[in-house]
FIFIVO-257930 format. One record per atom (N, C-alpha, C): x, y, z. Coordinates in pm, whole numbers, padded with zeros to 5 digits, always signed. Atoms other than C-alpha are relative to their C-alpha. Layout:
<gutors>
XYZ
...
</gutors>
This chain:
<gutors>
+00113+00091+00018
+04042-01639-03677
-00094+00007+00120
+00079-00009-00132
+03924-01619-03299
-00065+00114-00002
+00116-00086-00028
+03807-01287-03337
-00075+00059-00102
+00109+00028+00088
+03652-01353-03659
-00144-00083+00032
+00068+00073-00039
+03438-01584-03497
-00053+00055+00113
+00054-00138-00099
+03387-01310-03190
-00068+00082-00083
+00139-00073+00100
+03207-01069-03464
-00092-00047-00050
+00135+00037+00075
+03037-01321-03620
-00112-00047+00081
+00100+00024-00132
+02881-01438-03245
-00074+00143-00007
-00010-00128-00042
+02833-01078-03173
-00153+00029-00098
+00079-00094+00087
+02620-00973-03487
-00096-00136+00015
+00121+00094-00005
+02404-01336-03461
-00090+00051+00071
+00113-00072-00135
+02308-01202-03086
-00042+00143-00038
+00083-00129-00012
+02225-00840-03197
-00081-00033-00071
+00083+00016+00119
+01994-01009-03479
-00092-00071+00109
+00102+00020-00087
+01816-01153-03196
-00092+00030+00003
+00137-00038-00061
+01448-01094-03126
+00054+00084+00195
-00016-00122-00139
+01418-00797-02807
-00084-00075+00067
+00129+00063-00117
+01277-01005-02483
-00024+00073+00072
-00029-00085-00151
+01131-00860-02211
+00008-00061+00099
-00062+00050-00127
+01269-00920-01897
-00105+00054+00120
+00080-00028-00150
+01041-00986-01596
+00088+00088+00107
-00086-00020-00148
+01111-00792-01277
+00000-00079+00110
+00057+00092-00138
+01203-00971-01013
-00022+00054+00116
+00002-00010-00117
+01105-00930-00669
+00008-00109+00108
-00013+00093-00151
+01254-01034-00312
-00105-00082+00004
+00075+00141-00055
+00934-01229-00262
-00060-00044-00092
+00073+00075+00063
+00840-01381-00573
+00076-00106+00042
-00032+00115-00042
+01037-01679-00451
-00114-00081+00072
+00096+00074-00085
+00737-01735-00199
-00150+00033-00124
+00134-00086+00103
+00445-01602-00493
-00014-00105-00077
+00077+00075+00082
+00457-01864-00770
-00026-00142+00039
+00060+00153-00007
+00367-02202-00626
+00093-00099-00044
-00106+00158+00001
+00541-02536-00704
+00028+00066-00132
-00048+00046+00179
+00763-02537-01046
-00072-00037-00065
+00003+00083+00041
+00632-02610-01321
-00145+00007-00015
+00184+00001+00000
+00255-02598-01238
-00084+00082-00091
+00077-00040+00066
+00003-02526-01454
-00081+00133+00068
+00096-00147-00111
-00164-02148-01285
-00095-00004-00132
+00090-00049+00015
-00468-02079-01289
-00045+00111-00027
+00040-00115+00018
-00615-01764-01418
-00129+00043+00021
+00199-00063-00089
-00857-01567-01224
-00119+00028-00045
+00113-00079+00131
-01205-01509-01421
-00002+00121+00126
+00030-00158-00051
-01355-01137-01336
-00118-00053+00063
+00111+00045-00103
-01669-01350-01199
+00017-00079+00099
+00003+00056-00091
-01546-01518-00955
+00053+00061+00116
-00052-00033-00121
-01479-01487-00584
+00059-00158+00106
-00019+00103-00049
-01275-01761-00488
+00144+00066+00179
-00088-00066-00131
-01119-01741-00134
+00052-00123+00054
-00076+00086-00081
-00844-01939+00041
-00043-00025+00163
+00024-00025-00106
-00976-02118+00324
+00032-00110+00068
-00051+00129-00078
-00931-02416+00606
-00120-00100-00017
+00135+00008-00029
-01191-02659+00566
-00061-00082+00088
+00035+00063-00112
-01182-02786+00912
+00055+00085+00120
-00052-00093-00145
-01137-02497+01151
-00083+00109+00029
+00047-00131-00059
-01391-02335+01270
+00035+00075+00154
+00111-00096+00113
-01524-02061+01369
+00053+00056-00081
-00002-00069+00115
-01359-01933+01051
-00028-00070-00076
+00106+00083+00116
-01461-02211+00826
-00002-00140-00008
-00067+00159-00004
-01484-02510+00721
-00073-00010-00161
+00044+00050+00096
-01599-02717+00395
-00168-00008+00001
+00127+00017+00015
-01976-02700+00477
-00025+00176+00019
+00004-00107+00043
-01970-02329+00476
-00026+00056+00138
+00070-00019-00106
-02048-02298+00830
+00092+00090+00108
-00045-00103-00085
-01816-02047+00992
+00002+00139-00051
-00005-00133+00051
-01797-01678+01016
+00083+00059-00111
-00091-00112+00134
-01531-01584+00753
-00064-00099-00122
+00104+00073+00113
-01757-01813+00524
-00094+00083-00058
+00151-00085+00039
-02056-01593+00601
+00015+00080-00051
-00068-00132+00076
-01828-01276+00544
+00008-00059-00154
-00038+00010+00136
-01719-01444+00207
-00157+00011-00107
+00092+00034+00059
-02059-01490+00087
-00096+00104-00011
+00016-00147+00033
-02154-01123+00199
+00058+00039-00094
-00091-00101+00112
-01867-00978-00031
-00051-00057-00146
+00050+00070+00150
-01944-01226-00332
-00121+00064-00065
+00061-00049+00057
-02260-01112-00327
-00028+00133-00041
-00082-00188+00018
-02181-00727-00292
+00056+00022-00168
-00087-00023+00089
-01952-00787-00546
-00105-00050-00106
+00095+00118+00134
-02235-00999-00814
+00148-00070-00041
-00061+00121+00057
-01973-01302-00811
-00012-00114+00048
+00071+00123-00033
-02017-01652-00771
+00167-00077+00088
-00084+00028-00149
-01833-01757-00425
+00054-00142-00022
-00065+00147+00009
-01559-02069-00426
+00078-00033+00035
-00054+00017-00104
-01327-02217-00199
+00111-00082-00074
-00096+00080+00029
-00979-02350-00239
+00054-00057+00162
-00039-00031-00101
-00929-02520+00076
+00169-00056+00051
-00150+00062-00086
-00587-02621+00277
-00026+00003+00158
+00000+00004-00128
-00533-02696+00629
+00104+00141+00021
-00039-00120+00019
-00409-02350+00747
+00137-00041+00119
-00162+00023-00075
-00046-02432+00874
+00062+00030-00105
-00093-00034+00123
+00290-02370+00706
+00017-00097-00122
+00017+00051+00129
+00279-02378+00359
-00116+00063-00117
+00180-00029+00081
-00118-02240+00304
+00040+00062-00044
+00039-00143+00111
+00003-01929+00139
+00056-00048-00098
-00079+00073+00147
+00243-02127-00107
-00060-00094-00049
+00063+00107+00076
+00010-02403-00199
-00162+00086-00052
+00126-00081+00009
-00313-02117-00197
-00027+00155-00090
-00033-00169+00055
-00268-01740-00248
+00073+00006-00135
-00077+00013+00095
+00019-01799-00409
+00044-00069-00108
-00040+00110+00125
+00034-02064-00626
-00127+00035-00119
+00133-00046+00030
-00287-01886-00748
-00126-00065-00053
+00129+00093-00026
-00526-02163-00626
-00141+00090+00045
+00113-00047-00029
-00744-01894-00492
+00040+00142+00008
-00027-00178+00003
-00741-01477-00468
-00056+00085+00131
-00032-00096-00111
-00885-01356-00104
+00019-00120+00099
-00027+00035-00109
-00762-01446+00229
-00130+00088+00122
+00165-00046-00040
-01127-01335+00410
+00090+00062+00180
-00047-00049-00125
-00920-01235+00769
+00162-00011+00008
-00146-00019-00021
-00533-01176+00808
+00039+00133+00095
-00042-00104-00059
-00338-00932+01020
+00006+00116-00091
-00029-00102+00133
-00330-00578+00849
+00141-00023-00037
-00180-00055+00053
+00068-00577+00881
+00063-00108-00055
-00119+00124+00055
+00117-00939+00732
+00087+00035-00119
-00086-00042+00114
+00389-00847+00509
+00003-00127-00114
-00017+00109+00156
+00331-01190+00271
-00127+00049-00080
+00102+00000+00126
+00025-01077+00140
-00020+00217+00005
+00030-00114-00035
-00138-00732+00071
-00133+00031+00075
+00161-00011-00070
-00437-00608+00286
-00059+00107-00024
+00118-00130+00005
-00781-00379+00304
+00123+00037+00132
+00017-00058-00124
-00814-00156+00550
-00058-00066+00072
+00065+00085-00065
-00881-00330+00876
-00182+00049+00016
+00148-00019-00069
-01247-00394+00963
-00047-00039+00137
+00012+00011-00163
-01209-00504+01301
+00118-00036+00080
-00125+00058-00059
-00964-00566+01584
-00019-00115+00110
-00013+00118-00051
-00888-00881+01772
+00113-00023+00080
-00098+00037-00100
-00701-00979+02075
+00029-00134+00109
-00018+00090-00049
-00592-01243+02289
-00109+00036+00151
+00079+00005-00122
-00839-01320+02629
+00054-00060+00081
-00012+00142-00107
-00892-01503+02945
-00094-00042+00019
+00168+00113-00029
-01164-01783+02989
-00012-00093+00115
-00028+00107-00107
-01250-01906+03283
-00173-00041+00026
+00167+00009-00055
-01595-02056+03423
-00070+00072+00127
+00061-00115-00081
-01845-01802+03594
+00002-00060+00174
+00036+00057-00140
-01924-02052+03857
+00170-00024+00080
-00159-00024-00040
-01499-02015+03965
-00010+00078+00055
+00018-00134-00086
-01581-01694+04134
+00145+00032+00003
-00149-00014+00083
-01229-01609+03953
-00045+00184-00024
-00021-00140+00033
-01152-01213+03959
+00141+00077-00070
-00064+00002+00057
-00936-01136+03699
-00001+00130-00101
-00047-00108+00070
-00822-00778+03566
+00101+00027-00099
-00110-00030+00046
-00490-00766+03462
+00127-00175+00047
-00115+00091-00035
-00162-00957+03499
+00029-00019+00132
+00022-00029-00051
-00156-00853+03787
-00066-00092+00175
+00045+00035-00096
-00425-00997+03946
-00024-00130+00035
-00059+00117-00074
-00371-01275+04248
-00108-00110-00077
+00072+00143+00040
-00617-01534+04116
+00089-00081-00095
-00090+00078+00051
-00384-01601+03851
+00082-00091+00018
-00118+00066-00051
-00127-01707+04063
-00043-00151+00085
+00097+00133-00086
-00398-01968+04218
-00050-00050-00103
+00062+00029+00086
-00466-02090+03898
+00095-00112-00103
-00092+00129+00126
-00341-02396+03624
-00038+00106-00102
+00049-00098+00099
-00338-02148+03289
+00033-00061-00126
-00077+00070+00196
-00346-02301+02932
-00003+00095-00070
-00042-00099+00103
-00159-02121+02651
+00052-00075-00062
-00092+00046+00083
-00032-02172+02358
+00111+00031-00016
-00087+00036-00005
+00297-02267+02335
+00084+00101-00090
-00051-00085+00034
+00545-01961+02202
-00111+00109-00066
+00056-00088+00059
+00225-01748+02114
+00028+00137+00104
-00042-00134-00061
+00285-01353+02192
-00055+00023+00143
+00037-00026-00149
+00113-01380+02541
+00082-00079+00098
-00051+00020-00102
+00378-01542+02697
+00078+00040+00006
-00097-00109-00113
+00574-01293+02725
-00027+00064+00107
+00047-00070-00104
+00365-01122+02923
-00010-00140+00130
+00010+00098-00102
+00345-01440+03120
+00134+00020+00078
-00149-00013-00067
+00685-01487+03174
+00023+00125+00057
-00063-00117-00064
+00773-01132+03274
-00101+00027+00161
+00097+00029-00132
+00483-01205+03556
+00063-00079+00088
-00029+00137-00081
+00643-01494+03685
-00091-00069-00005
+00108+00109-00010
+00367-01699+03609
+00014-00136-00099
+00063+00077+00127
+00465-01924+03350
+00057-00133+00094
-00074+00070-00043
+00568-02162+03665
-00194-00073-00019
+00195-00001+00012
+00102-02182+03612
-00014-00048-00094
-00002+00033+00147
+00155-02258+03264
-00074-00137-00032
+00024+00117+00106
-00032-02577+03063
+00027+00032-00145
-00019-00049+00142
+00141-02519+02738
-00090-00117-00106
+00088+00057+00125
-00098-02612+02404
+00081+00015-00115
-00049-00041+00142
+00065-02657+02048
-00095+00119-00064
+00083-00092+00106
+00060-02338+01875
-00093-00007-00149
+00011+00033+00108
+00022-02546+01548
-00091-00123+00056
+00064+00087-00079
-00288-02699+01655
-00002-00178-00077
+00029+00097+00013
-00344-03099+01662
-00097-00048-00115
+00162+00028+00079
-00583-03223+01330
-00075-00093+00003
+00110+00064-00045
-00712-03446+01506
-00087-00037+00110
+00084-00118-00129
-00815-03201+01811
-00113+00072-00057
+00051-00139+00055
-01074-02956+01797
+00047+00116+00025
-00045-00115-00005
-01004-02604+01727
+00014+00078+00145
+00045-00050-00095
-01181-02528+02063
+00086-00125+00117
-00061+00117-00118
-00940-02821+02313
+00029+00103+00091
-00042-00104-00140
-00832-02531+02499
-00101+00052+00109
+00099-00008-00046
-01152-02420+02584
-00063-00109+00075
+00034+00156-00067
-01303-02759+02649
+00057-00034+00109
-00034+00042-00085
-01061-02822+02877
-00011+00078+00136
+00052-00042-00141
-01157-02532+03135
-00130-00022+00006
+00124+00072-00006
-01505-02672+03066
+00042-00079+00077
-00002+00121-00098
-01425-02981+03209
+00119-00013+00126
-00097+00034-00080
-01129-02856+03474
+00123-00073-00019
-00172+00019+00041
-00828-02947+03283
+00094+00095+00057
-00048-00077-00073
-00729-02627+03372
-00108+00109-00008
+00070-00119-00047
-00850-02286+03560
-00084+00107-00111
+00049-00144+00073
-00832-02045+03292
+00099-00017-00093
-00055+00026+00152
-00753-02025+02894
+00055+00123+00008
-00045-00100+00077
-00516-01773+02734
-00045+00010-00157
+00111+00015+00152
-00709-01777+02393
-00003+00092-00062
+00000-00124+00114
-00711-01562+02071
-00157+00017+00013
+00122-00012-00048
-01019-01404+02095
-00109-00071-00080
+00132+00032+00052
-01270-01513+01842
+00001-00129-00019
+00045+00109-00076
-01188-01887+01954
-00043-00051+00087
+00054+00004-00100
-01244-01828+02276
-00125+00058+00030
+00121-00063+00017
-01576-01628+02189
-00118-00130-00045
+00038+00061+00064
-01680-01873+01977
-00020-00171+00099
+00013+00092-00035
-01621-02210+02149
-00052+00015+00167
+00090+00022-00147
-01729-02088+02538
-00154+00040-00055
+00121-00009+00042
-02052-01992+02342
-00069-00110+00015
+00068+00137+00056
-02090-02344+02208
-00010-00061+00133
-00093+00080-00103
-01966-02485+02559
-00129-00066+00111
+00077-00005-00096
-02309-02458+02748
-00005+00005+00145
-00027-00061-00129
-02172-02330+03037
+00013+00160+00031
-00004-00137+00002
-02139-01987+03157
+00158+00046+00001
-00152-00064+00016
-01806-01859+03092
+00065+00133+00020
-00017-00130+00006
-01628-01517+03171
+00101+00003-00095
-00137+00010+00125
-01410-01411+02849
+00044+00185+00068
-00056-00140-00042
-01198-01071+02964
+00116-00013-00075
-00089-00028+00084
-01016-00902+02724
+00124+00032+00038
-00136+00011-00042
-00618-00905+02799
+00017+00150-00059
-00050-00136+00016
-00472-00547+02832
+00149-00064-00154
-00098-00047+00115
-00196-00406+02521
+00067-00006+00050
-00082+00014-00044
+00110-00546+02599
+00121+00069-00038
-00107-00066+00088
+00328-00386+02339
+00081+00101+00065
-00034-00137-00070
+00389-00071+02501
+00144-00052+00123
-00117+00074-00059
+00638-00337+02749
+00065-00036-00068
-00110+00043+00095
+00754-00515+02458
-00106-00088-00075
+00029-00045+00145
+00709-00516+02130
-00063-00165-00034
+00019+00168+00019
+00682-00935+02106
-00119-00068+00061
+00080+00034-00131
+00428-00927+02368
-00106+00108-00071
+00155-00088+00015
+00141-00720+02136
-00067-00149+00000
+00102+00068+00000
-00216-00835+02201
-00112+00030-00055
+00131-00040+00079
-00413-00647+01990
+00004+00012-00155
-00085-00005+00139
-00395-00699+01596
-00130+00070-00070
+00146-00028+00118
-00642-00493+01307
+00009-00144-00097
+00038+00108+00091
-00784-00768+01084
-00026+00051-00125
+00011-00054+00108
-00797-00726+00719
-00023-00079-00075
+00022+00051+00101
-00914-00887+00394
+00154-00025-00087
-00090-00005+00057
-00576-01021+00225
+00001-00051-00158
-00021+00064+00151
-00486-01071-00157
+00129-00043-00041
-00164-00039+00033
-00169-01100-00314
+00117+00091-00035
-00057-00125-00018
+00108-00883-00308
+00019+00051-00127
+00030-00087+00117
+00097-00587-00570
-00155-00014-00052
+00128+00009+00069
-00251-00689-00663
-00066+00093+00028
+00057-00129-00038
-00370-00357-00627
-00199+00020-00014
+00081-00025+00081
-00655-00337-00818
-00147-00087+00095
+00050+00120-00065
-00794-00680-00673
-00071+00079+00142
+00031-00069-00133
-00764-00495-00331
-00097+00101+00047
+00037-00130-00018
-00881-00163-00356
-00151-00009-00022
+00124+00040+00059
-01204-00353-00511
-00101-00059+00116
+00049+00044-00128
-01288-00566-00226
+00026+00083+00133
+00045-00143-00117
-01203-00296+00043
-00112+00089-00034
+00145-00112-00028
-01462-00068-00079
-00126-00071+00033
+00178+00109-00098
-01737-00387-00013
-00003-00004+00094
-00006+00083-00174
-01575-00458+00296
-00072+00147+00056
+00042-00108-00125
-01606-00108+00455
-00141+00088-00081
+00122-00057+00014
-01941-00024+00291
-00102-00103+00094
+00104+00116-00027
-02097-00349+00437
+00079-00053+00154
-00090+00016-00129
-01891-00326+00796
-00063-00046+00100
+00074+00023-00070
-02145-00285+00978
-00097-00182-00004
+00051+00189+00037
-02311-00675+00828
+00070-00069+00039
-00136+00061-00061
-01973-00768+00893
+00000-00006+00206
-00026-00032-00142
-01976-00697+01250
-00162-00099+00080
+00093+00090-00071
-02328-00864+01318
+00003-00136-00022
-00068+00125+00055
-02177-01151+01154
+00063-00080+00144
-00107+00003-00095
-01905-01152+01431
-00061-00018+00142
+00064-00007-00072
-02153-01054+01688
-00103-00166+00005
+00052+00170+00016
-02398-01425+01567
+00094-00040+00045
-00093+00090-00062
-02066-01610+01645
+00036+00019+00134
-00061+00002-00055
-01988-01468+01922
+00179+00049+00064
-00093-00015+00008
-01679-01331+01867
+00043+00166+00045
-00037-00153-00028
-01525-01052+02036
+00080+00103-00034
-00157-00042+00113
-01348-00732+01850
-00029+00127+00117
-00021-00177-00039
-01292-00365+01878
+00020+00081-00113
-00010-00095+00122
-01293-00078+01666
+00158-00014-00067
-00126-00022+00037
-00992-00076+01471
+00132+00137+00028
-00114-00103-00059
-00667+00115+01611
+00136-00019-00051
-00098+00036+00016
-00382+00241+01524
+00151+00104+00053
-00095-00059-00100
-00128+00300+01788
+00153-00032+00018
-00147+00002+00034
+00206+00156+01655
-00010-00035-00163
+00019-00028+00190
+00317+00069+01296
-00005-00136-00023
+00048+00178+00025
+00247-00319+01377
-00153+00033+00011
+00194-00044+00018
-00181-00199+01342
+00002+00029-00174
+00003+00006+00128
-00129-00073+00978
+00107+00128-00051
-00038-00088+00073
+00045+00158+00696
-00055+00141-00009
+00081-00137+00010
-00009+00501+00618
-00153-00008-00071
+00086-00022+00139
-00269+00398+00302
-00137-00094+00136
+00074+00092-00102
-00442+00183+00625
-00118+00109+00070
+00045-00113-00104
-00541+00507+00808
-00023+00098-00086
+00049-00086+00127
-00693+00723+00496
-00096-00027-00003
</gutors>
């Protein structure tokens, strides 16, 4: 009787309808957004981009920072009509944004972020030092003694203090939350060697470009040597890239050809703000992929 009732299971399930079976991948766990949620589906006219909308200089809700202006170059490049999903950009933005598919570009990311996919970089970006002109502050390298005569604000476990530490300097240190304050400005670090909080900022560059601009003082910004080459935890120079979501090929390959036809717009963009880059390089395999350098 039992394995009358085993054949007759047996032949129900082969009478089944044939499903197809999604593939899964390691990181769709971080890809679809909350349970449950209703997704959104991308039209072909739009250009909606994941952004902060209280952090400049990359953006904000009144449209007024540089990866705004970039977005509004590509949109129109592209003939689509430009639109913002925003989040405060701490942990979480790519799972409540990218991914939950509230929005489709990420307008600046590292090339090598492995959560999303990227262009080819269009510019590179590194960590500085900011100090005020009128300091008569001479400052090359790690190296050099002024440092060691100096109060130095950094942020708090970002990749330049390794190089600190292996100086002996981090006894100089004013540590800043890496995960800034929201109800600081973007620029407190800056501000504060404005007003002699301390000597001299350790600063990612196109904040520290950007806010000693605004600062109305004269400021020296000097670009921090490539630390990597000591150790690996301690790089200071990253390519920047346009990000989408991962596998979205198509998506990608679409908006890279605007970006690097219109690079040069891009770059006077960067140049208005203030913001300091470099040609894009690629001298380990944290800069980009093979398909990066084609």
């Amino acid at each position: 009787m039992a394995k009358k009732r085993l054949i007759t299971f047996l032949i129900a399930l082969m009478s089944l309808p044939l499903v197809t079976i999604k593939t899964v991948y390691a990181d769709d766990i971080y890809s679809d957004g909350k349970v449950g949620e209703a997704r959104r589906v991308p039209k072909d006219n739009e250009f909606k981009v994941c952004a902060d909308s209280n952090n400049l200089p990359y953006s904000n809700d009144k449209g007024e920072g540089f990866e705004n202006k970039i977005a509004e170059l590509l949109a129109k490049e592209m003939g689509k009509e430009l639109s913002y999903q925003f989040w405060f950009d701490r942990f979480g933005f790519l799972r409540n944004t990218l991914n939950a598919y509230r929005c489709d570009y990420l307008i600046g990311t590292t090339t090598t972020y492995d959560a999303v996919d990227t262009t080819k970089p269009y510019y590179r970006a590194g960590y500085v030092w900011v100090y005020r002109k009128d300091r008569g502050l001479n400052i090359k390298d790690w190296k050099s003694e002024d440092l060691r005569k100096s109060v130095i604000g950094i942020k708090d476990k970002s990749p330049v203090t390794v190089a600190l530490d292996d100086n002996d300097l981090m006894g100089n240190a004013k540590p800043y939350r890496i995960q800034r304050d929201l109800t600081a400005s973007p620029g407190e670090l800056i501000d504060d060697v404005v007003s002699g909080e301390v000597d001299i900022a350790v600063e990612w560059g196109p904040l520290a470009g950007y806010y000693a601009k605004q600062s109305g003082v004269e400021m020296m910004i000097v670009p921090i040597p490539e630390y990597e080459q000591v150790k690996q935890t301690g790089k200071t120079l990253w390519n920047i890239s346009v990000g989408v979501r991962k596998r979205d090929v198509e998506r990608r390959d679409e908006v890279e050809a605007v970006v690097m036809k219109n690079r040069d717009k891009i770059l006077k963009i960067l140049d208005d703000y203030g913001i300091p880059y470099l040609e894009p390089e690629f001298s380990s395999n944290l800069d980009g992929y093979k398909r990066h350098k084609q």
